[in-house]
ZAKEVEX-984795 format. One record per residue (C-alpha): residue number from 1; residue in one letter; x negated, y, z. Coordinates in Angstrom, 3 decimals. Example, Ala and Ser with C-alpha at 12.3 -4.5 7.8 and 13.67 -1.06 7.14 Angstrom:
2
(1, "a", (-12.300, -4.500, 7.800)) (2, "s", (-13.670, -1.060, 7.140)) 
This chain:
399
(1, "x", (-86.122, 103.928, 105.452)) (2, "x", (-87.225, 103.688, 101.676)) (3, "x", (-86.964, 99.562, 100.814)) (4, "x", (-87.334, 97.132, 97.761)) (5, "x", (-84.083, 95.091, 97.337)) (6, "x", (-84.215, 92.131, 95.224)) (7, "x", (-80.932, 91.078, 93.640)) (8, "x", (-80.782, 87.338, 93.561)) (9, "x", (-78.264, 86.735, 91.683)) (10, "x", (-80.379, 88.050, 88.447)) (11, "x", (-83.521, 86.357, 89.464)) (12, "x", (-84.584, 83.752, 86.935)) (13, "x", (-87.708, 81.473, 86.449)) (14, "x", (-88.995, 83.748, 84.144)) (15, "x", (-88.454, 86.844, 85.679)) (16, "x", (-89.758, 85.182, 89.224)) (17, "x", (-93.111, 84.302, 87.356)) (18, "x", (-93.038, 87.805, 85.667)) (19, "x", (-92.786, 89.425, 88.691)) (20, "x", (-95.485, 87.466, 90.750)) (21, "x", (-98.278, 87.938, 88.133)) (22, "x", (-97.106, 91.978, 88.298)) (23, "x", (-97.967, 92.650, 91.508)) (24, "x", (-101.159, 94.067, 92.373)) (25, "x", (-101.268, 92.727, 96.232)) (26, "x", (-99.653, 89.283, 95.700)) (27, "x", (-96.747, 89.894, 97.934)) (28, "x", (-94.368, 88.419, 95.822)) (29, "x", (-93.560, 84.339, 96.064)) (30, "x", (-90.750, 82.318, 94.391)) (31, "x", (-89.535, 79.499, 96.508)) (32, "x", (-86.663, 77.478, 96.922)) (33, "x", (-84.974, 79.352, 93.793)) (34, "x", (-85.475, 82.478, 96.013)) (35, "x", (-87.400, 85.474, 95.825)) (36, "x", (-89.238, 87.241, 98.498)) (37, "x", (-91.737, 90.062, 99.028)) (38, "x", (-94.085, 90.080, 101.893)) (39, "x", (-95.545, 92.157, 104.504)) (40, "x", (-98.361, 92.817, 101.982)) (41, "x", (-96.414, 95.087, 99.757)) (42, "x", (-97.657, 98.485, 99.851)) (43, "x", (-94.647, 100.055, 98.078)) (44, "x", (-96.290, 100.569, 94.895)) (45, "x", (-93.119, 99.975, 92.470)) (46, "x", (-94.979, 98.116, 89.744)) (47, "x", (-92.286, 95.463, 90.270)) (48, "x", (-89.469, 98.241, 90.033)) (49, "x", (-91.244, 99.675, 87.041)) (50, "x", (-92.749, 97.030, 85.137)) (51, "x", (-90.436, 94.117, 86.148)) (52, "x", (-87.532, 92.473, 84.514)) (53, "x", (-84.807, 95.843, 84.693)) (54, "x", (-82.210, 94.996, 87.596)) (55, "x", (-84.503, 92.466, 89.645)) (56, "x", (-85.920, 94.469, 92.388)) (57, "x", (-84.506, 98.360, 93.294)) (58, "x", (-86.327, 100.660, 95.227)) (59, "x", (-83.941, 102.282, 97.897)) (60, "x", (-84.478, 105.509, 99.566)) (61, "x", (-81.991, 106.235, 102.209)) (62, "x", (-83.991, 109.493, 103.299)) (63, "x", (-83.289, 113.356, 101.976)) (64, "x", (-86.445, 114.163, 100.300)) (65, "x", (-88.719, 116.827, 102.154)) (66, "x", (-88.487, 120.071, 100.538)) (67, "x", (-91.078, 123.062, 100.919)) (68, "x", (-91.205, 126.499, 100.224)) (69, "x", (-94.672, 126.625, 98.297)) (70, "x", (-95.253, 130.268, 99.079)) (71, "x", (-95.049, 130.229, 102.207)) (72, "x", (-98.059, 127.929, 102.656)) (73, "x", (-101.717, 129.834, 101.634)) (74, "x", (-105.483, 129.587, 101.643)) (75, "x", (-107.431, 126.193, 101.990)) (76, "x", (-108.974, 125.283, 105.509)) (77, "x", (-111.962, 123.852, 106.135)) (78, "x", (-112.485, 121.812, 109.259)) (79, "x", (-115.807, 122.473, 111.088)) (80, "x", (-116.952, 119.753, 112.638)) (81, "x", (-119.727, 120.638, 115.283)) (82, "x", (-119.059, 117.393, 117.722)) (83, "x", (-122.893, 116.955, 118.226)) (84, "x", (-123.947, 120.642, 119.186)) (85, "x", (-124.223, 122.211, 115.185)) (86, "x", (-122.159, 121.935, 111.656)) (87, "x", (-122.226, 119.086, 110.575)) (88, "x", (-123.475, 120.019, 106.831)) (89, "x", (-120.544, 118.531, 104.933)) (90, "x", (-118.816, 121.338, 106.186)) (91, "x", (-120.898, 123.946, 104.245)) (92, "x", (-120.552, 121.313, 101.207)) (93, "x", (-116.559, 121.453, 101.633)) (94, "x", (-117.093, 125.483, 102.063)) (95, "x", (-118.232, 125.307, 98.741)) (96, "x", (-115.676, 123.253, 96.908)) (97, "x", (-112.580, 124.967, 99.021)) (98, "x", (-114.149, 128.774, 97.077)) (99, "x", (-114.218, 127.241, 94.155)) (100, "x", (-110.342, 125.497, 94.392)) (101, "x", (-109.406, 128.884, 95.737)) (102, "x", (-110.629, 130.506, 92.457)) (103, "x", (-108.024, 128.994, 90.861)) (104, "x", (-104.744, 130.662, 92.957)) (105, "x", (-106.617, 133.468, 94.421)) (106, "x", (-105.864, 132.027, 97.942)) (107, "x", (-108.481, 132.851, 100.987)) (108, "x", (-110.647, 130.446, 102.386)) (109, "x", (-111.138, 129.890, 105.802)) (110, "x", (-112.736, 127.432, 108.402)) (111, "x", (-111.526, 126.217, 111.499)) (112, "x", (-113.750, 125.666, 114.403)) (113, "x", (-112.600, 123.958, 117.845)) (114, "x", (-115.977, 123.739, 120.193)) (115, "x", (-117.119, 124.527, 123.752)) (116, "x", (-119.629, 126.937, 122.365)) (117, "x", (-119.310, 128.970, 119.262)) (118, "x", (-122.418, 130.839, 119.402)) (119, "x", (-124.719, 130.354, 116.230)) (120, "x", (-122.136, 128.314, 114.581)) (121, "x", (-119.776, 131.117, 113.562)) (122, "x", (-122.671, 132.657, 111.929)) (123, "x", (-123.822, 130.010, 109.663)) (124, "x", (-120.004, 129.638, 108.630)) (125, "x", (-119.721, 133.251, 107.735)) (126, "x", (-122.860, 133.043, 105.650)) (127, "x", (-120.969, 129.903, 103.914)) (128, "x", (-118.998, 132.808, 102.499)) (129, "x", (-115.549, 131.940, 104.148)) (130, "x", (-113.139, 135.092, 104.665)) (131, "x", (-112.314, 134.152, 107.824)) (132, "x", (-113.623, 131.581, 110.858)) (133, "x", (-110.147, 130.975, 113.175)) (134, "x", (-111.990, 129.976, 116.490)) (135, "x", (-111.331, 127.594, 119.621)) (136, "x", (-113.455, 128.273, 122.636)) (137, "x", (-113.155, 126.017, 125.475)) (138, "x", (-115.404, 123.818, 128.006)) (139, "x", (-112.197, 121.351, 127.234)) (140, "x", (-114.056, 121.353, 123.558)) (141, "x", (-117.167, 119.847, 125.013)) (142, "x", (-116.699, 116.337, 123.995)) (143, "x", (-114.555, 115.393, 121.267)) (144, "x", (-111.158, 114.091, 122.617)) (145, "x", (-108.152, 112.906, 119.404)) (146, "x", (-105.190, 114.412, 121.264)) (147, "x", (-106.575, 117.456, 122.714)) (148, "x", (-108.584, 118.423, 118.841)) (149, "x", (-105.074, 118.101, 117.891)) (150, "x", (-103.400, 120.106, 119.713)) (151, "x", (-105.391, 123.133, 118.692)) (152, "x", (-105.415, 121.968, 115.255)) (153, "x", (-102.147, 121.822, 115.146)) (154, "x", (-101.707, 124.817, 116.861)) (155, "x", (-104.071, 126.878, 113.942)) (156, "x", (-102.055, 124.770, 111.186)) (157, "x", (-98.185, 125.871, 112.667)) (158, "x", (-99.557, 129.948, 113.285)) (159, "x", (-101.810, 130.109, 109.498)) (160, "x", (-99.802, 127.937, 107.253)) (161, "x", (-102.899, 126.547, 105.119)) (162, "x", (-101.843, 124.999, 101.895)) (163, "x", (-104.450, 122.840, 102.176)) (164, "x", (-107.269, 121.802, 104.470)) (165, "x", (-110.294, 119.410, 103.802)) (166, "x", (-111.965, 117.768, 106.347)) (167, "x", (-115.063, 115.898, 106.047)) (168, "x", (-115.224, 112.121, 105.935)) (169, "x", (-117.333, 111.436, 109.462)) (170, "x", (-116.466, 109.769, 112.387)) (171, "x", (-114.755, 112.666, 113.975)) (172, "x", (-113.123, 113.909, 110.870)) (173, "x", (-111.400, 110.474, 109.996)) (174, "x", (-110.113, 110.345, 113.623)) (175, "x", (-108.683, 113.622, 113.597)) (176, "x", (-107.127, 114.165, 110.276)) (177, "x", (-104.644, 110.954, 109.986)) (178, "x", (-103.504, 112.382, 113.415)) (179, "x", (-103.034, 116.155, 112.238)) (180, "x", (-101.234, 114.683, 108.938)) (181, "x", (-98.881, 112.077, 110.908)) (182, "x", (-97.565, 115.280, 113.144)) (183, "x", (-97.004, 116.944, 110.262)) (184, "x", (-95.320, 114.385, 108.499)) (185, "x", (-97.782, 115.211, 105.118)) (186, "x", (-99.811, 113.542, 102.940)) (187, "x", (-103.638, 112.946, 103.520)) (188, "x", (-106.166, 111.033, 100.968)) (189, "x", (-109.236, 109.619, 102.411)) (190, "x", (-112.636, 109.712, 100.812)) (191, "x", (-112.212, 111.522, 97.729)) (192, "x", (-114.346, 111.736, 95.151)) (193, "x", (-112.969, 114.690, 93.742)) (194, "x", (-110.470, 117.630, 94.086)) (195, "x", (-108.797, 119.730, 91.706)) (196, "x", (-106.720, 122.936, 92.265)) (197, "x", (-103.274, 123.440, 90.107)) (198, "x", (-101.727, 127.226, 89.674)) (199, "x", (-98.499, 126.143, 91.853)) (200, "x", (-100.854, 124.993, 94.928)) (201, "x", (-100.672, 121.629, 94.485)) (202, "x", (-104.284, 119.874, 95.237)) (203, "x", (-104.699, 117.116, 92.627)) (204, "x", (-106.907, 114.285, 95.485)) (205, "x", (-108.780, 111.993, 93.032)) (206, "x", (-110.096, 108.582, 94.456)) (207, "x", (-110.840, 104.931, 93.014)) (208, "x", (-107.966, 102.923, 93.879)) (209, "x", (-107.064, 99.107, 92.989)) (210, "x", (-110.541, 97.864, 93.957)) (211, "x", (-112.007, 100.749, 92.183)) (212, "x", (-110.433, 99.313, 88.901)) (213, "x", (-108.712, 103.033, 88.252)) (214, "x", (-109.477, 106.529, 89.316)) (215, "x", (-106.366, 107.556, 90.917)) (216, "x", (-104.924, 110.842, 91.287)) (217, "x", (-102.569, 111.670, 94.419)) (218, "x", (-100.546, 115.043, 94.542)) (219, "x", (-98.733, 115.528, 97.714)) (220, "x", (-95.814, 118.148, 95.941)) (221, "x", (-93.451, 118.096, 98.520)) (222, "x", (-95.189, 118.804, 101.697)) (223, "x", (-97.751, 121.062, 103.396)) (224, "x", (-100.299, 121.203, 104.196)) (225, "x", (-102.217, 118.573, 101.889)) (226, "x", (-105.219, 117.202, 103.204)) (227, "x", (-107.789, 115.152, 102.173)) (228, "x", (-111.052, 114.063, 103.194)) (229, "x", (-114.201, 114.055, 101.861)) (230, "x", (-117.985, 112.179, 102.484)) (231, "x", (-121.412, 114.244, 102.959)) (232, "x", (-123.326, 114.345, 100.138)) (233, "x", (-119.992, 114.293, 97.292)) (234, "x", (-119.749, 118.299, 96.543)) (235, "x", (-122.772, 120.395, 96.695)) (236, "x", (-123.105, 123.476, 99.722)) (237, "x", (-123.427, 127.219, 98.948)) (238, "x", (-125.431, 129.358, 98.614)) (239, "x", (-125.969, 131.370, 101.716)) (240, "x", (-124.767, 135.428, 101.783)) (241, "x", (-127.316, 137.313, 103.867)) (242, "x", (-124.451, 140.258, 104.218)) (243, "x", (-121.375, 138.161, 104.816)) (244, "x", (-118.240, 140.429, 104.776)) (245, "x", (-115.937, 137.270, 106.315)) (246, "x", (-114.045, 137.893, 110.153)) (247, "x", (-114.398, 135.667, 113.744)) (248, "x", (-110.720, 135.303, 114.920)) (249, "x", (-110.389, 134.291, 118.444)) (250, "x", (-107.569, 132.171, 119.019)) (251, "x", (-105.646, 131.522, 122.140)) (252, "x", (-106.243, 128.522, 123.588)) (253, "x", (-103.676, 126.455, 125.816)) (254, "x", (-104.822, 124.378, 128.740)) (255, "x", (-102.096, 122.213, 128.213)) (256, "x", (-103.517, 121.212, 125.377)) (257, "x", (-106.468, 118.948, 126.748)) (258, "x", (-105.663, 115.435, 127.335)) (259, "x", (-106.510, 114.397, 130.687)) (260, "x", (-105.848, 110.876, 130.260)) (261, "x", (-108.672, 109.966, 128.960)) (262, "x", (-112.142, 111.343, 130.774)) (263, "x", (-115.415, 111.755, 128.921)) (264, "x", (-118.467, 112.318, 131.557)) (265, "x", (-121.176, 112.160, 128.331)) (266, "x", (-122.819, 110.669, 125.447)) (267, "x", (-125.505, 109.511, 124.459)) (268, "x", (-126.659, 109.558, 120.488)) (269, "x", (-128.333, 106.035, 119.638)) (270, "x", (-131.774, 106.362, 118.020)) (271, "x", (-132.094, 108.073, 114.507)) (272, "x", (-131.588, 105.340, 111.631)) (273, "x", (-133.257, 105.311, 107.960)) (274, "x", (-130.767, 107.272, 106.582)) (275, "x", (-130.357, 107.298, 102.669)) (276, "x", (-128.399, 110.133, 102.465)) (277, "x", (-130.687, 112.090, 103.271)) (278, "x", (-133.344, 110.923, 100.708)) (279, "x", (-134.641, 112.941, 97.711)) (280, "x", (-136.088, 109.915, 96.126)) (281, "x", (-134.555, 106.590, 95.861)) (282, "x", (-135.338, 103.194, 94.126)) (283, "x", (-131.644, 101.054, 94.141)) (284, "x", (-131.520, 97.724, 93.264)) (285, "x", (-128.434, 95.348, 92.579)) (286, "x", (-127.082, 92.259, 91.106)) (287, "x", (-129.653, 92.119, 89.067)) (288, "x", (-132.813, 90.530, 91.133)) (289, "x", (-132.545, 87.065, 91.348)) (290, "x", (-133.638, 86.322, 94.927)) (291, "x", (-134.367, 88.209, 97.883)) (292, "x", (-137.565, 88.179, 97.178)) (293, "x", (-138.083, 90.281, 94.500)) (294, "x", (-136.620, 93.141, 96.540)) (295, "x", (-139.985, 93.478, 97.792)) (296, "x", (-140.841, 94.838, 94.154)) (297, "x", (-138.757, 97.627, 94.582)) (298, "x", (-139.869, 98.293, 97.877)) (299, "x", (-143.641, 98.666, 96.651)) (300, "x", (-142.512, 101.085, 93.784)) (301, "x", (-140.055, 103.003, 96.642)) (302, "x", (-143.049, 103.136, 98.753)) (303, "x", (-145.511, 104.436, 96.228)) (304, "x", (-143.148, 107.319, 95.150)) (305, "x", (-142.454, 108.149, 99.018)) (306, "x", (-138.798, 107.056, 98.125)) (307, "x", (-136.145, 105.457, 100.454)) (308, "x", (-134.748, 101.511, 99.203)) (309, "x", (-131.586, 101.013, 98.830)) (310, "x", (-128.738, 98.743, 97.181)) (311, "x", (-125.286, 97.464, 95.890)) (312, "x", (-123.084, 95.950, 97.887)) (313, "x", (-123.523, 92.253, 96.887)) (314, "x", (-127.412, 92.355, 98.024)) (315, "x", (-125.768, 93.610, 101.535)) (316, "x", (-122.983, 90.740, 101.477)) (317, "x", (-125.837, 88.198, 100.653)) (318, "x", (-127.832, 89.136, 103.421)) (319, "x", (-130.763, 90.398, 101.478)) (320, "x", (-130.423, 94.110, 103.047)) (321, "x", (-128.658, 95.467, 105.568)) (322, "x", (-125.384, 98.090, 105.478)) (323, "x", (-128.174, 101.293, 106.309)) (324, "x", (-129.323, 100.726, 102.573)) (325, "x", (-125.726, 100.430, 100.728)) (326, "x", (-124.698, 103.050, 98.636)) (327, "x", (-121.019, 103.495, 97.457)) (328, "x", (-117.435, 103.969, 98.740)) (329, "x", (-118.112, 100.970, 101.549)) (330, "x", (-121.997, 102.398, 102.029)) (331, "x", (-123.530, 105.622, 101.905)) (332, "x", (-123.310, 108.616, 99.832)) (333, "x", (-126.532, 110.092, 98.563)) (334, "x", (-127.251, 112.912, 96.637)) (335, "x", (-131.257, 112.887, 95.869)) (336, "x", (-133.055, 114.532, 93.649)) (337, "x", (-133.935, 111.502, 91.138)) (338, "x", (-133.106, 108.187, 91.694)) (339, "x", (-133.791, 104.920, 89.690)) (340, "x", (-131.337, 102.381, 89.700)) (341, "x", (-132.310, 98.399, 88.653)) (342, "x", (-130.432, 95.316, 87.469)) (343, "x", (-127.246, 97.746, 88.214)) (344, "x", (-124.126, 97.515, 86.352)) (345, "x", (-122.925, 100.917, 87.806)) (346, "x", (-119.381, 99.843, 89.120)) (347, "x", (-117.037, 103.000, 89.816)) (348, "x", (-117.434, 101.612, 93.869)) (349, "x", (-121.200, 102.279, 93.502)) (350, "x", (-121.367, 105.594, 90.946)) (351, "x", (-118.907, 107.046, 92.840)) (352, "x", (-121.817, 107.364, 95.799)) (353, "x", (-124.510, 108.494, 93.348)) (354, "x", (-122.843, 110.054, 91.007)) (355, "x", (-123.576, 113.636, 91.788)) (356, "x", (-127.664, 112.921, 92.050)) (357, "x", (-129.290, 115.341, 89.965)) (358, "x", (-131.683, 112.990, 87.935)) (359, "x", (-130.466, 109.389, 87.437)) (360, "x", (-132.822, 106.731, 85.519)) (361, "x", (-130.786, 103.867, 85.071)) (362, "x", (-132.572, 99.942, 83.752)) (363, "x", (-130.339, 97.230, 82.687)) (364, "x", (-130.295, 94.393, 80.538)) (365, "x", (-127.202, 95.114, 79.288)) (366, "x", (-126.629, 98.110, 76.484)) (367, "x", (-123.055, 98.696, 77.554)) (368, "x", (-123.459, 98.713, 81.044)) (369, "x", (-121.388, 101.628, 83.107)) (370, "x", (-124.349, 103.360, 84.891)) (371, "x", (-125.212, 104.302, 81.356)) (372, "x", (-122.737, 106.674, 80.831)) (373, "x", (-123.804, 108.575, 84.047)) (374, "x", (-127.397, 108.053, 83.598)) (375, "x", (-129.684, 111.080, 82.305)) (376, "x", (-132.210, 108.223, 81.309)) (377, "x", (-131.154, 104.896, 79.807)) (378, "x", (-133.373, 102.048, 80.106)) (379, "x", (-132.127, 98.931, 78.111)) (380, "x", (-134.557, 95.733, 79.495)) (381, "x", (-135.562, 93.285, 81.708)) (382, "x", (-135.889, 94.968, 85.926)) (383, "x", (-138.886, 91.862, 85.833)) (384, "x", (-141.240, 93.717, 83.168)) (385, "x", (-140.359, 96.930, 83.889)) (386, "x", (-140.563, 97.312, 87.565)) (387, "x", (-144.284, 96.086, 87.894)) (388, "x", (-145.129, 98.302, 84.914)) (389, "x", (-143.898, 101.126, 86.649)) (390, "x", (-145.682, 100.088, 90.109)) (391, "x", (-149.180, 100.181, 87.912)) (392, "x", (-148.071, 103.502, 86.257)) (393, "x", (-147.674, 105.177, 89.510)) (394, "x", (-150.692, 103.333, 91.193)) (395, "x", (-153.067, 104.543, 88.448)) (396, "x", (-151.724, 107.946, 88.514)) (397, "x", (-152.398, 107.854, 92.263)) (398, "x", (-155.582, 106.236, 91.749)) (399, "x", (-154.310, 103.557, 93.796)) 
């Protein structure tokens, strides 16, 4: 069991000091002329790295995994179709997983575990996959963790993927920690992007540290590497109408389905505003001064037909709720053209919007982050610009 062993008898004032203002998750605390790390360390080694030399050793009692990298081929795309169709972050994974493959000449191929395949492998062939490995059951119906794993597991132990990318939904975060855990492999959550290296390894990039660094995780000892992904981050392909791709049938184990745990049905709650969805949005943040003066925005977002939405301090201080949040705690969106006010552009909030095709960005400040993302810089005041832009459009509508 890997562990961080502090040797006391080298511990100093200065190193203890040293040492608590080095780590990252404050788990380290100097009393008593003693050193101790907490239950809030998360392994990191800064203090190992960075510290005073001799302090604190990392110990690894465990062989370290080896794999055979060629034995391990193609990327595999989940399909989630838990509410009757493919879900569309599939098609947008699709997309990304051809263009990774490009870059080792692997296939790509999607895996899809339902009650009722009919339609669905269709669309995914059209996605331009090689191959769609299918699980037909009525034990499919509803989604169930253990007995989703179980096939998956089963697909993953006959096709030796060297990677699979699931996307980031409710169904897709449940299933892939569990796939990853029985596998004993590495899995990044919500990434933001993905790379391919010649040797297989998939480079998983994600904002780490609070979103203070863009981090990048390589899993180069295990297969296969997965990583999830939100709707709306990569873009979808473009359909084939002659897809030359193959349906494989897999076997399917009754033994598999978890009979613990019974689902009669479900019942989906009432369509929300969604933003992700949106073409059009007017995003507001720190900026405004009072809740107020969202209802400026509003006006302009209902003038252009455009959906409102916001950082995440406007959420915290009640001014909006979570439905209107983009970034990595919100939504991400992926409209058309969206103007963004009184919005420093944090890496928690661009990486949710990054990937919009038109981006008009107004802030005070000339240095602010959204404008290095922004295809139109604004530098002034949200309060003169925002009503000017509510007349523009008015008289243009002859409002």
């Amino acid at each position: 069991m890997p562990e961080l062993r502090i040797h006391q008898e080298k511990v100093t004032e200065q190193a203890a000091q040293q040492l608590i203002a080095l780590c990252p998750f404050s788990a380290i605390s100097y009393e008593e002329k003693e050193l101790r790390i907490s239950s809030a360390c998360k392994m990191c080694r800064m203090c190992v790295r960075k510290g005073p030399e001799g302090v604190v050793e990392y110990i690894n009692d465990e062989p370290a995994p080896t794999v055979c990298k060629e034995d391990w081929k193609g990327i595999a795309v989940f399909a989630d179709s838990s509410e009757g169709r493919v879900h569309p972050v599939t098609f947008e994974l699709i997309g990304k997983a051809k263009e990774l493959a490009k870059v080792t000449n692997h296939p790509v191929c999607a895996v899809l575990i339902t009650d009722d395949a009919s339609g669905k492998t269709e669309d995914l062939l059209r996605s331009g996959v090689d191959k769609v490995f299918v699980y037909e059951d009525p034990m499919f119906r509803f989604f169930s963790n253990t007995t989703y794993a179980n096939a998956f597991a089963d697909f993953i132990e006959k096709e030796h993927p060297s990677s699979v990318l699931v996307g980031a939904t409710n169904v897709g975060r449940s299933l892939a920690p569990r796939i990853a855990c029985r596998f004993r492999t590495g899995l990044t959550a919500d990434c933001t992007a993905l790379e391919m290296k010649p040797n297989t390894d998939l480079v998983q990039i994600r904002p780490a540290f609070g979103g203070n660094i863009m981090a990048q995780i390589i899993s180069t000892k295990t297969r296969p590497q997965f990583a999830t992904v939100r709707y709306k981050v990569f873009s979808a392909p473009a359909l084939q109408e002659d897809p030359s791709g193959e349906v494989v049938s897999m076997k399917v184990d009754p033994a598999w389905e978890d009979k613990r745990i019974r689902v009669e049905d479900f019942i989906l709650k009432p369509a929300a505003e969604d933003i992700s969805e949106a073409e059009v949005i007017v995003a507001v943040g720190r900026g405004l001064k009072s809740k107020a003066d969202i209802d400026l925005a509003r006006e302009l977002a209902e003038l252009m037909g455009a959906k409102l939405a916001c950082t995440r301090p406007l959420v915290e201080a009640g001014w909006l709720d979570a439905s209107h949040q983009i970034g990595l705690s919100g939504k991400t969106v992926k409209p058309k053209l969206i103007f963004t006010f009184g919005i420093s552009g944090a890496v928690q909030f661009a990486a949710g919007m990054k990937s919009s095709d038109c981006i008009i960005a107004v802030n005070t400040d000339p240095e602010a982050p959204i404008f290095s993302i922004a295809q139109y810089n604004v530098i002034g005041d949200l309060y003169e610009i925002l009503p000017e832009m509510i007349s523009m459009v008015k008289e243009a509508k002859h409002v």
